[in-house]
C-alpha positions as CSV (number, residue, x, y, z in Angstrom):
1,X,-201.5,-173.2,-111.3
2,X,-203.5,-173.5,-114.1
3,X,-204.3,-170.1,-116.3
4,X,-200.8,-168.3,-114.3
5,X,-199.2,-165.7,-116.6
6,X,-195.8,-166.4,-115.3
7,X,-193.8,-165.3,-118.0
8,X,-190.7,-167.5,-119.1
9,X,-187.7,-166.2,-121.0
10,X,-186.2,-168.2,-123.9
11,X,-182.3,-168.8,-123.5
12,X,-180.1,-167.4,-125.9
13,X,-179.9,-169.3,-129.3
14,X,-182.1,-172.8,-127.7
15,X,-184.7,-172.4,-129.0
16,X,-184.8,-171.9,-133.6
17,X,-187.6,-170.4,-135.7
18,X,-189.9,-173.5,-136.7
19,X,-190.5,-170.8,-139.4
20,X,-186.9,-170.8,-141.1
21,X,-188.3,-173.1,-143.9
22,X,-187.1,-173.6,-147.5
23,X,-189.0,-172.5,-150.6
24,X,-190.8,-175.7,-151.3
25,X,-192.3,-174.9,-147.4
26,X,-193.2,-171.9,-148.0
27,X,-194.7,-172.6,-151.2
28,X,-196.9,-175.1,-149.5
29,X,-197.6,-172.7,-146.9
30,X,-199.1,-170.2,-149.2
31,X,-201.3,-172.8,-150.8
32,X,-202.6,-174.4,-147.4
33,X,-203.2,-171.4,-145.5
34,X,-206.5,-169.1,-145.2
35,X,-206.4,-165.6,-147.4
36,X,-207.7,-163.4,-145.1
37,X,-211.1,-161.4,-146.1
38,X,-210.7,-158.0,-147.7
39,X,-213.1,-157.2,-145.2
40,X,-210.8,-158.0,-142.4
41,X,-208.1,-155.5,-143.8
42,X,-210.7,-153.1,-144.5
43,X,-211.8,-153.3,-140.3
44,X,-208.3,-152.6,-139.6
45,X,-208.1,-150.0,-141.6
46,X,-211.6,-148.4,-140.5
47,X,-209.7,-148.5,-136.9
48,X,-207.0,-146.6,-137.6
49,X,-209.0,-143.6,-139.9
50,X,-211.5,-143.7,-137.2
51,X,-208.6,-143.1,-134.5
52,X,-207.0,-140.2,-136.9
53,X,-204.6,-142.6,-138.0
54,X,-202.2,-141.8,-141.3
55,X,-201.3,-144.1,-144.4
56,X,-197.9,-143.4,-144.7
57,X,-195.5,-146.6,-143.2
58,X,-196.8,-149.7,-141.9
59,X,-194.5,-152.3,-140.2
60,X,-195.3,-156.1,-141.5
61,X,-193.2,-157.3,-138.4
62,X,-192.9,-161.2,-138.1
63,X,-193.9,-161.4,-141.7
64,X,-192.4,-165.0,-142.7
65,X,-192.5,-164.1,-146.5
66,X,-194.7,-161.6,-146.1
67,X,-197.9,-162.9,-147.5
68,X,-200.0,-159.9,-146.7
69,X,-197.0,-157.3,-147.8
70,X,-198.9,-156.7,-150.9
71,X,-202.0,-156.2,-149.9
72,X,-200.9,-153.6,-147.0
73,X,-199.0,-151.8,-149.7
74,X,-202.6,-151.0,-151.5
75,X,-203.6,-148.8,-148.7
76,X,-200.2,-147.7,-147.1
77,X,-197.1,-145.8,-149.3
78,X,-194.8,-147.8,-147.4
79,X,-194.0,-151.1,-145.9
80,X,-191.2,-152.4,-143.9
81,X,-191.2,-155.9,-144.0
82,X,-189.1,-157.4,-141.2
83,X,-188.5,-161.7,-139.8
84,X,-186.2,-163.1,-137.7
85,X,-184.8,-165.4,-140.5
86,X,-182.6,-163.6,-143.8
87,X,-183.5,-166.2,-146.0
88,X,-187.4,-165.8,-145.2
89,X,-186.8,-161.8,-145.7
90,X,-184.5,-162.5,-148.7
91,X,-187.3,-164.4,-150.5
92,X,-190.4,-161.7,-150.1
93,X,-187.3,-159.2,-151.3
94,X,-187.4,-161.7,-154.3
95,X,-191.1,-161.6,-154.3
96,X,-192.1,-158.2,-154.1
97,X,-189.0,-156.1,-155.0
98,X,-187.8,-152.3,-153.8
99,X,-190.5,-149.9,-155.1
100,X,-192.2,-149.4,-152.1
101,X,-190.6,-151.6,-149.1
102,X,-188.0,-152.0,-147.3
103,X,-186.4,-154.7,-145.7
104,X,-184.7,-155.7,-141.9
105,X,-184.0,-159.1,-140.5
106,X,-184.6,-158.5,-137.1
107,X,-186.6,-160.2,-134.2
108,X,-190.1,-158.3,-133.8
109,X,-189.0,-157.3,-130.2
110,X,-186.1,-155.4,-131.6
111,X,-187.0,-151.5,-133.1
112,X,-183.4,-150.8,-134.0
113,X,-182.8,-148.7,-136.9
114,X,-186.8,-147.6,-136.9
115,X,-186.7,-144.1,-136.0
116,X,-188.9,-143.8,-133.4
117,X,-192.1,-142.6,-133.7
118,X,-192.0,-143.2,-137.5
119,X,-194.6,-146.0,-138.5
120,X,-198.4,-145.5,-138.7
121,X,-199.1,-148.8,-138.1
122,X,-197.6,-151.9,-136.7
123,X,-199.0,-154.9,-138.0
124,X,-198.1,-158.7,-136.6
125,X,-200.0,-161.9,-137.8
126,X,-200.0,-164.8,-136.4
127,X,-196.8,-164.6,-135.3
128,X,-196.7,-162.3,-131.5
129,X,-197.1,-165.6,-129.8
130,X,-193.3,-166.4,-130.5
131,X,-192.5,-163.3,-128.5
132,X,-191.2,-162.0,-125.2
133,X,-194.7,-159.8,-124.7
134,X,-192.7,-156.8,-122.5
135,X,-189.8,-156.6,-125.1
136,X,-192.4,-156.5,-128.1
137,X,-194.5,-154.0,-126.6
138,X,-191.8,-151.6,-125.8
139,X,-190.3,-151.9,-129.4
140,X,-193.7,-151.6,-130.7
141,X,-194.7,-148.6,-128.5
142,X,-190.8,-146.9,-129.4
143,X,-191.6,-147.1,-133.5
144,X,-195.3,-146.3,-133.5
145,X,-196.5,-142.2,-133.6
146,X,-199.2,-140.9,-131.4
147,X,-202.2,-141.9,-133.1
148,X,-200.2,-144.8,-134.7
149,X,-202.8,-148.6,-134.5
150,X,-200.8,-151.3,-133.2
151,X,-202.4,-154.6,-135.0
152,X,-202.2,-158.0,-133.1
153,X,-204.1,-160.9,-135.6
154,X,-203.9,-164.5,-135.0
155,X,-205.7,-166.9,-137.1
156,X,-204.5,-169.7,-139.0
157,X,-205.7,-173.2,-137.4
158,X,-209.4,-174.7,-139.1
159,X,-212.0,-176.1,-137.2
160,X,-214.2,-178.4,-139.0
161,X,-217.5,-178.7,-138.7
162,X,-218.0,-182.6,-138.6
163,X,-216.6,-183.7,-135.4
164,X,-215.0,-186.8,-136.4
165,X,-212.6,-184.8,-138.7
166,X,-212.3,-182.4,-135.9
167,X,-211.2,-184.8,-133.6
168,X,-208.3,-186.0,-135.7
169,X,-207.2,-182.6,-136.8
170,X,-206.9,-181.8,-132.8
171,X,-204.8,-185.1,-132.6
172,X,-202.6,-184.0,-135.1
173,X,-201.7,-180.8,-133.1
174,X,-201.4,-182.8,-129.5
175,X,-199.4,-184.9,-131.3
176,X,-197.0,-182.5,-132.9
177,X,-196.8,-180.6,-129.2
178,X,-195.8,-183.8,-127.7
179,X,-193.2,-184.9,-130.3
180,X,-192.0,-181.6,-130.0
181,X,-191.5,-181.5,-126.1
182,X,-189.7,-184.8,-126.5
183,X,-187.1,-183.3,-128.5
184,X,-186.7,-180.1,-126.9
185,X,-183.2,-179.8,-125.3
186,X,-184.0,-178.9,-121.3
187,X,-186.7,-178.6,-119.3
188,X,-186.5,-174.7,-119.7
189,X,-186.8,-175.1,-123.9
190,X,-189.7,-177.4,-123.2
191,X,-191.8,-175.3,-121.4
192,X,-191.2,-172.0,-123.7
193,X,-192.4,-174.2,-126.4
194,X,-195.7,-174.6,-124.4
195,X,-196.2,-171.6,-123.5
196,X,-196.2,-170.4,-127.1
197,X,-198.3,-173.3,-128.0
198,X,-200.9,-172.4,-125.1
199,X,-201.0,-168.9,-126.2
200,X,-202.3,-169.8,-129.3
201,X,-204.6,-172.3,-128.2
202,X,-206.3,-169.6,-125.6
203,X,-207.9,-167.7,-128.1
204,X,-204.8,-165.9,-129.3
205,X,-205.6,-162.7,-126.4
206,X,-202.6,-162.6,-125.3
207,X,-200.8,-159.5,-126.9
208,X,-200.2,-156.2,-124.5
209,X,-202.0,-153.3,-124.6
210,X,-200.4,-151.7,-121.6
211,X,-202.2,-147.9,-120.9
212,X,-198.7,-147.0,-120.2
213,X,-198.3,-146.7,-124.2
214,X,-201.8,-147.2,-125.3
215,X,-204.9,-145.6,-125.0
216,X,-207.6,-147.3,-123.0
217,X,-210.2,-149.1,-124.9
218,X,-208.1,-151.4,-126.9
219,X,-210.2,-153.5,-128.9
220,X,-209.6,-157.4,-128.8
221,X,-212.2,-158.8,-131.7
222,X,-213.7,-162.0,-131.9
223,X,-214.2,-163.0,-135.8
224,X,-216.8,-165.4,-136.9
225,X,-218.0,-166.0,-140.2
226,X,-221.5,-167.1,-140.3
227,X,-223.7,-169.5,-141.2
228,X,-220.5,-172.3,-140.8
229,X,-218.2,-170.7,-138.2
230,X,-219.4,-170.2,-134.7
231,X,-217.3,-169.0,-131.4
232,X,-215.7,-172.8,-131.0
233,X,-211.8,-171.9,-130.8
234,X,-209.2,-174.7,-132.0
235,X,-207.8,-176.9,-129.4
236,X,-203.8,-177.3,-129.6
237,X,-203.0,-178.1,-126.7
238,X,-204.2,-181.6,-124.4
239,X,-205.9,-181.1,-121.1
240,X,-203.5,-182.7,-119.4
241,X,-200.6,-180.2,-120.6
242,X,-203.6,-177.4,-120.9
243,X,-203.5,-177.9,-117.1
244,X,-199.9,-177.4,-116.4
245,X,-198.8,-175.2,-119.1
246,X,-198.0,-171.3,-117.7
247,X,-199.2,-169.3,-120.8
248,X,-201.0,-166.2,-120.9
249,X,-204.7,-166.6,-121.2
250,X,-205.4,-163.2,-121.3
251,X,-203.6,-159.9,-121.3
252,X,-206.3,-157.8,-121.6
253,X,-206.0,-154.3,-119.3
254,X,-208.9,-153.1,-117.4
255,X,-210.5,-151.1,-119.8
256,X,-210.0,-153.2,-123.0
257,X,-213.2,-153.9,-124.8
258,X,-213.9,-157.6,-125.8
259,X,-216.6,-158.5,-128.6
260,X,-217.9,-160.8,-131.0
261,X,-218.2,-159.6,-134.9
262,X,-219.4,-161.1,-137.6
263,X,-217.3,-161.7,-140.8
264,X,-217.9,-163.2,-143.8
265,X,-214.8,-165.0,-146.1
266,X,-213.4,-167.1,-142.7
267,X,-215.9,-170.1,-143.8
268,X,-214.9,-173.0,-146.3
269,X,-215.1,-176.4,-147.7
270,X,-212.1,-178.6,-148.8
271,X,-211.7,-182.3,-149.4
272,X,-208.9,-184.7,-147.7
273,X,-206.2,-183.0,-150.2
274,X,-207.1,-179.7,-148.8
275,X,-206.9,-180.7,-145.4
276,X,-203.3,-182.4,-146.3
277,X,-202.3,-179.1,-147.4
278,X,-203.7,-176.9,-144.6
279,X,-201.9,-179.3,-142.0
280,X,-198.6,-179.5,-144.3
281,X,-198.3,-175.2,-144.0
282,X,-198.1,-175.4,-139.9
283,X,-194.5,-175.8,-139.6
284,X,-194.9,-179.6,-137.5
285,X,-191.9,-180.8,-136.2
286,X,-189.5,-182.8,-138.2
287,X,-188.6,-185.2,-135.7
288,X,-190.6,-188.3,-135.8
289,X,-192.6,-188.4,-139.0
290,X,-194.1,-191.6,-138.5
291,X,-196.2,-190.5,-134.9
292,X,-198.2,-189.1,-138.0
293,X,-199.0,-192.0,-140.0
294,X,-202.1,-193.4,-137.7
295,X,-203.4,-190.3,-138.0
296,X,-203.6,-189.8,-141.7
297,X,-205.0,-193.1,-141.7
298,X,-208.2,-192.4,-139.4
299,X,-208.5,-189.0,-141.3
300,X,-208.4,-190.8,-144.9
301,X,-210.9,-193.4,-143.4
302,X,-213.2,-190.3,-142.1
303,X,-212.7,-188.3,-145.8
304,X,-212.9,-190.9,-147.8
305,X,-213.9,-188.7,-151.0
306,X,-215.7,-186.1,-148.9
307,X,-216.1,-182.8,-148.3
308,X,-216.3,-180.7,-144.9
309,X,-217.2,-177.5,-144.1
310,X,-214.9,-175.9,-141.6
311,X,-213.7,-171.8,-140.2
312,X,-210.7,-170.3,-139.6
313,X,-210.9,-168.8,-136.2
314,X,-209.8,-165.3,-135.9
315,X,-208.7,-162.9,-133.1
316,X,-208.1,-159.3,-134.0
317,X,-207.0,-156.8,-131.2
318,X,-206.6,-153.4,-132.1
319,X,-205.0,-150.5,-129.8
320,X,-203.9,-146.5,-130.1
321,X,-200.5,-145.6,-129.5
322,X,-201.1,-142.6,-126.7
Protein backbone atom coordinates (compact mmCIF):
# COMPACT_ATOMS: atom_id res chain seq x y z
CA UNK A 1 0.00 0.00 0.00
CA UNK A 2 1.40 3.01 -0.99
CA UNK A 3 2.49 5.66 2.00
CA UNK A 4 2.56 2.22 4.70
CA UNK A 5 5.07 2.77 7.50
CA UNK A 6 5.84 -0.77 7.81
CA UNK A 7 9.12 -0.76 9.20
CA UNK A 8 11.76 -3.21 7.80
CA UNK A 9 14.88 -4.35 9.73
CA UNK A 10 18.23 -4.52 7.99
CA UNK A 11 20.06 -8.03 8.43
CA UNK A 12 23.14 -8.23 10.20
CA UNK A 13 26.28 -7.01 8.29
CA UNK A 14 24.10 -6.98 4.43
CA UNK A 15 23.79 -4.12 4.11
CA UNK A 16 27.58 -1.41 4.19
CA UNK A 17 27.72 2.28 4.83
CA UNK A 18 27.59 3.93 1.20
CA UNK A 19 29.40 6.54 3.50
CA UNK A 20 32.73 4.50 4.33
CA UNK A 21 34.54 6.48 1.53
CA UNK A 22 38.32 7.33 1.20
CA UNK A 23 39.86 10.75 1.54
CA UNK A 24 39.75 11.83 -2.03
CA UNK A 25 35.63 11.16 -1.48
CA UNK A 26 35.41 12.97 1.23
CA UNK A 27 37.40 15.70 -0.01
CA UNK A 28 34.98 15.96 -2.92
CA UNK A 29 32.19 15.79 -0.67
CA UNK A 30 33.13 18.76 1.24
CA UNK A 31 33.56 20.76 -1.94
CA UNK A 32 30.11 19.64 -3.63
CA UNK A 33 27.95 19.86 -0.74
CA UNK A 34 25.78 22.95 0.66
CA UNK A 35 27.35 24.96 3.94
CA UNK A 36 24.61 25.33 5.87
CA UNK A 37 23.44 29.10 6.87
CA UNK A 38 24.69 30.49 10.09
CA UNK A 39 21.25 31.33 10.36
CA UNK A 40 20.22 27.74 10.43
CA UNK A 41 22.58 26.92 13.45
CA UNK A 42 21.59 30.07 15.03
CA UNK A 43 17.44 28.63 14.81
CA UNK A 44 18.68 25.60 16.45
CA UNK A 45 20.22 27.18 18.87
CA UNK A 46 17.27 29.82 19.58
CA UNK A 47 15.29 26.35 20.21
CA UNK A 48 17.07 24.97 22.63
CA UNK A 49 17.74 28.58 24.85
CA UNK A 50 14.11 29.13 24.36
CA UNK A 51 13.28 25.53 25.82
CA UNK A 52 15.93 26.24 28.91
CA UNK A 53 18.36 24.22 27.15
CA UNK A 54 22.37 24.28 28.32
CA UNK A 55 25.59 24.60 26.12
CA UNK A 56 27.63 22.17 27.69
CA UNK A 57 27.90 18.59 25.26
CA UNK A 58 26.35 18.24 22.01
CA UNK A 59 26.37 14.82 20.23
CA UNK A 60 27.37 15.20 16.30
CA UNK A 61 25.92 11.58 15.88
CA UNK A 62 26.13 10.17 12.22
CA UNK A 63 28.72 12.83 11.52
CA UNK A 64 30.72 11.27 8.41
CA UNK A 65 33.82 13.54 8.99
CA UNK A 66 32.09 15.75 10.88
CA UNK A 67 31.68 18.75 8.67
CA UNK A 68 29.59 20.79 11.10
CA UNK A 69 31.91 19.57 14.28
CA UNK A 70 33.52 22.94 14.25
CA UNK A 71 31.02 25.02 13.96
CA UNK A 72 28.87 23.23 16.90
CA UNK A 73 32.00 23.58 18.95
CA UNK A 74 31.54 27.63 18.69
CA UNK A 75 28.53 27.54 20.80
CA UNK A 76 28.82 24.28 22.81
CA UNK A 77 32.14 23.39 25.30
CA UNK A 78 31.91 20.00 24.01
CA UNK A 79 31.29 17.71 21.20
CA UNK A 80 31.25 14.00 20.78
CA UNK A 81 31.65 13.23 17.36
CA UNK A 82 30.46 9.63 16.64
CA UNK A 83 30.00 7.38 12.77
CA UNK A 84 29.54 4.01 12.15
CA UNK A 85 32.88 3.79 10.09
CA UNK A 86 36.62 4.22 12.19
CA UNK A 87 38.20 5.46 9.32
CA UNK A 88 35.54 8.30 8.76
CA UNK A 89 35.90 9.09 12.72
CA UNK A 90 39.67 8.65 12.46
CA UNK A 91 39.89 11.36 9.82
CA UNK A 92 37.67 14.35 11.66
CA UNK A 93 40.16 13.12 14.77
CA UNK A 94 42.87 14.16 12.15
CA UNK A 95 40.90 17.16 11.24
CA UNK A 96 39.90 18.70 14.34
CA UNK A 97 42.11 17.20 17.08
CA UNK A 98 41.40 16.52 21.19
CA UNK A 99 40.87 20.00 22.72
CA UNK A 100 37.39 19.88 22.89
CA UNK A 101 35.91 16.55 21.42
CA UNK A 102 35.76 13.29 21.73
CA UNK A 103 35.51 10.53 19.72
CA UNK A 104 33.26 6.93 19.35
CA UNK A 105 32.74 4.69 16.33
CA UNK A 106 29.45 3.56 16.95
CA UNK A 107 26.09 3.20 15.03
CA UNK A 108 23.74 6.34 16.01
CA UNK A 109 21.22 3.79 17.44
CA UNK A 110 23.79 2.67 19.94
CA UNK A 111 24.21 5.15 23.38
CA UNK A 112 26.80 2.87 24.87
CA UNK A 113 29.35 4.43 26.95
CA UNK A 114 27.20 8.02 26.91
CA UNK A 115 26.21 8.31 30.38
CA UNK A 116 22.81 8.76 30.29
CA UNK A 117 21.24 11.83 30.62
CA UNK A 118 24.60 13.66 29.81
CA UNK A 119 24.31 15.54 26.33
CA UNK A 120 22.48 18.84 25.89
CA UNK A 121 21.86 18.33 22.54
CA UNK A 122 21.71 15.60 20.07
CA UNK A 123 22.34 16.59 16.72
CA UNK A 124 22.04 14.19 13.32
CA UNK A 125 22.32 15.61 9.74
CA UNK A 126 21.33 14.09 6.95
CA UNK A 127 22.09 11.05 8.11
CA UNK A 128 18.74 9.44 10.54
CA UNK A 129 17.38 8.08 7.39
CA UNK A 130 20.00 5.10 7.50
CA UNK A 131 18.46 4.24 10.88
CA UNK A 132 16.22 1.79 12.67
CA UNK A 133 13.82 4.88 13.92
CA UNK A 134 12.65 2.86 17.42
CA UNK A 135 16.39 1.95 18.21
CA UNK A 136 17.55 5.67 17.41
CA UNK A 137 14.94 7.16 19.37
CA UNK A 138 15.47 5.17 22.48
CA UNK A 139 19.36 5.74 22.33
CA UNK A 140 18.64 9.33 21.70
CA UNK A 141 16.01 9.63 24.43
CA UNK A 142 18.64 7.47 27.07
CA UNK A 143 21.70 10.21 26.41
CA UNK A 144 19.75 13.44 26.16
CA UNK A 145 18.84 15.46 29.88
CA UNK A 146 15.47 16.86 30.55
CA UNK A 147 15.43 19.86 28.68
CA UNK A 148 18.01 18.41 26.29
CA UNK A 149 16.84 19.40 21.99
CA UNK A 150 17.00 16.49 20.01
CA UNK A 151 18.07 17.88 16.29
CA UNK A 152 16.83 15.86 13.13
CA UNK A 153 18.13 18.01 9.71
CA UNK A 154 18.08 16.58 6.37
CA UNK A 155 19.18 18.58 3.47
CA UNK A 156 21.66 17.89 0.93
CA UNK A 157 19.98 17.22 -2.63
CA UNK A 158 19.55 20.66 -5.12
CA UNK A 159 16.73 21.45 -7.03
CA UNK A 160 17.31 23.66 -9.92
CA UNK A 161 15.35 26.08 -11.05
CA UNK A 162 15.37 25.47 -14.91
CA UNK A 163 13.48 22.32 -15.43
CA UNK A 164 15.44 20.80 -18.10
CA UNK A 165 18.41 20.53 -15.68
CA UNK A 166 16.01 19.44 -13.16
CA UNK A 167 14.83 16.76 -15.03
CA UNK A 168 18.25 15.22 -15.53
CA UNK A 169 19.53 15.70 -12.09
CA UNK A 170 16.17 13.54 -11.01
CA UNK A 171 17.42 10.92 -13.61
CA UNK A 172 20.56 10.78 -12.17
CA UNK A 173 19.06 9.72 -8.69
CA UNK A 174 16.32 7.12 -10.37
CA UNK A 175 19.15 5.93 -11.94
CA UNK A 176 21.54 5.40 -9.11
CA UNK A 177 18.33 3.81 -7.01
CA UNK A 178 17.82 1.42 -9.70
CA UNK A 179 21.51 0.32 -10.29
CA UNK A 180 21.58 0.06 -6.78
CA UNK A 181 18.52 -2.41 -6.35
CA UNK A 182 20.14 -4.43 -9.07
CA UNK A 183 23.00 -5.10 -7.02
CA UNK A 184 21.63 -5.55 -3.79
CA UNK A 185 22.05 -9.17 -2.45
CA UNK A 186 18.18 -10.38 -1.59
CA UNK A 187 15.08 -9.15 -1.83
CA UNK A 188 15.13 -8.11 1.92
CA UNK A 189 18.58 -5.77 1.26
CA UNK A 190 16.71 -4.34 -1.71
CA UNK A 191 13.82 -3.10 -0.07
CA UNK A 192 15.82 -1.57 3.10
CA UNK A 193 17.67 0.27 0.48
CA UNK A 194 14.34 1.87 -0.58
CA UNK A 195 13.01 2.50 2.22
CA UNK A 196 15.93 4.69 3.14
CA UNK A 197 15.89 6.19 -0.29
CA UNK A 198 11.94 6.95 0.08
CA UNK A 199 12.50 8.51 3.44
CA UNK A 200 14.56 10.96 2.02
CA UNK A 201 12.65 11.61 -0.97
CA UNK A 202 9.38 12.33 1.44
CA UNK A 203 10.41 15.46 2.62
CA UNK A 204 12.89 14.02 5.10
CA UNK A 205 9.71 13.92 8.15
CA UNK A 206 10.37 10.90 9.13
CA UNK A 207 12.44 11.12 12.45
CA UNK A 208 10.46 10.16 15.92
CA UNK A 209 9.29 12.35 18.32
CA UNK A 210 7.46 9.89 20.45
CA UNK A 211 5.54 11.94 23.64
CA UNK A 212 6.77 8.96 25.48
CA UNK A 213 10.35 10.82 25.62
CA UNK A 214 9.52 14.13 24.21
CA UNK A 215 7.47 16.91 24.94
CA UNK A 216 4.47 17.63 22.71
CA UNK A 217 4.89 20.27 20.22
CA UNK A 218 7.88 18.99 18.40
CA UNK A 219 8.61 21.26 15.72
CA UNK A 220 9.22 19.71 12.13
CA UNK A 221 10.47 23.02 9.94
CA UNK A 222 10.15 23.55 6.41
CA UNK A 223 13.30 25.79 5.15
CA UNK A 224 12.99 27.87 2.00
CA UNK A 225 15.27 30.46 0.98
CA UNK A 226 13.57 33.05 -1.02
CA UNK A 227 13.41 34.67 -3.92
CA UNK A 228 14.99 31.27 -5.79
CA UNK A 229 13.83 28.42 -3.48
CA UNK A 230 10.21 27.61 -3.11
CA UNK A 231 8.44 24.45 -1.23
CA UNK A 232 9.22 22.05 -4.44
CA UNK A 233 11.04 18.97 -2.57
CA UNK A 234 13.67 16.84 -4.66
CA UNK A 235 12.33 13.75 -6.25
CA UNK A 236 14.68 10.46 -5.59
CA UNK A 237 12.73 8.12 -6.00
CA UNK A 238 10.49 7.00 -9.55
CA UNK A 239 6.72 6.75 -9.37
CA UNK A 240 6.67 3.46 -10.12
CA UNK A 241 8.97 2.38 -7.11
CA UNK A 242 7.41 5.70 -5.20
CA UNK A 243 4.29 3.47 -5.38
CA UNK A 244 5.57 0.35 -3.93
CA UNK A 245 8.21 1.39 -1.71
CA UNK A 246 7.18 1.00 2.38
CA UNK A 247 8.98 4.13 3.75
CA UNK A 248 7.79 6.36 6.29
CA UNK A 249 6.19 9.49 4.96
CA UNK A 250 5.64 10.91 8.06
CA UNK A 251 6.28 10.30 11.66
CA UNK A 252 4.89 13.21 13.03
CA UNK A 253 2.76 12.58 16.58
CA UNK A 254 -0.41 14.21 17.12
CA UNK A 255 0.62 17.27 18.49
CA UNK A 256 3.79 18.03 16.38
CA UNK A 257 3.65 21.44 14.81
CA UNK A 258 4.44 21.63 10.95
CA UNK A 259 5.54 25.07 9.28
CA UNK A 260 7.07 26.84 6.58
CA UNK A 261 10.08 29.40 7.38
CA UNK A 262 11.89 31.40 5.47
CA UNK A 263 15.74 31.31 5.26
CA UNK A 264 18.08 32.97 3.48
CA UNK A 265 21.79 31.21 2.35
CA UNK A 266 19.81 27.75 0.96
CA UNK A 267 19.72 29.58 -2.69
CA UNK A 268 22.67 29.36 -5.36
CA UNK A 269 24.02 29.46 -8.79
CA UNK A 270 26.66 27.05 -10.18
CA UNK A 271 27.76 26.14 -13.71
CA UNK A 272 28.04 22.33 -15.14
CA UNK A 273 31.37 21.87 -12.98
CA UNK A 274 29.46 22.74 -9.99
CA UNK A 275 26.77 20.51 -10.65
CA UNK A 276 29.52 17.68 -11.41
CA UNK A 277 30.69 18.27 -8.04
CA UNK A 278 27.42 18.44 -6.08
CA UNK A 279 26.37 15.04 -7.85
CA UNK A 280 30.04 13.49 -7.26
CA UNK A 281 29.56 14.14 -3.10
CA UNK A 282 26.26 11.78 -2.96
CA UNK A 283 27.87 8.57 -2.35
CA UNK A 284 26.22 6.90 -6.04
CA UNK A 285 26.82 3.44 -6.30
CA UNK A 286 29.95 2.10 -7.80
CA UNK A 287 28.55 -0.60 -9.70
CA UNK A 288 27.77 0.32 -13.23
CA UNK A 289 29.53 3.60 -13.98
CA UNK A 290 28.53 3.74 -17.47
CA UNK A 291 24.37 3.78 -16.75
CA UNK A 292 25.76 7.39 -16.09
CA UNK A 293 27.29 8.37 -19.24
CA UNK A 294 23.85 9.31 -21.19
CA UNK A 295 23.10 11.39 -18.55
CA UNK A 296 26.16 13.63 -18.32
CA UNK A 297 25.71 13.92 -21.87
CA UNK A 298 22.07 15.44 -21.94
CA UNK A 299 23.14 17.58 -18.82
CA UNK A 300 26.42 18.92 -20.81
CA UNK A 301 24.02 19.54 -23.80
CA UNK A 302 21.44 21.47 -21.36
CA UNK A 303 24.74 23.55 -19.53
CA UNK A 304 26.58 24.10 -22.17
CA UNK A 305 28.52 27.14 -20.56
CA UNK A 306 25.61 28.12 -18.31
CA UNK A 307 24.56 28.98 -15.22
CA UNK A 308 21.42 27.83 -13.05
CA UNK A 309 19.94 28.98 -10.17
CA UNK A 310 18.87 26.18 -7.90
CA UNK A 311 17.98 25.46 -3.50
CA UNK A 312 18.89 23.12 -1.32
CA UNK A 313 15.82 21.90 0.35
CA UNK A 314 15.80 21.70 4.01
CA UNK A 315 13.81 19.94 6.74
CA UNK A 316 14.55 20.84 10.34
CA UNK A 317 12.62 19.06 13.23
CA UNK A 318 13.26 20.09 16.50
CA UNK A 319 11.90 18.27 19.90
CA UNK A 320 12.39 18.51 24.06
CA UNK A 321 13.61 15.69 25.77
CA UNK A 322 10.64 15.42 28.75
Amino acid sequence: MAGSNDVLSSPDGALANPYARDKTFWAGYLKGRPQAPEAFFERIYEYHASHGGHFGIIHDAGAGVAPHARRLKQKFEHVIVSDITLENVQQASERLGPEGFSYRTAKLEDAEGIKPGSVDMFFAATCMHFCDLDLAQKAIARQLKPGGTFVCAGYGVAVFADEDVNAIAEKFWFEALRVSLRHAPSPEVAAIKLQRRGRAHAEYDFARTDEEYFEGGALRIKLISPPVGREAWYQMVPPDLAEAGKYERSSAGPNDVHCVEEMQGWAFETDLQGIKDQLASLAFPKEEPAAFDGLWREMEEVMKDGRVKGWWPSRLILATRK
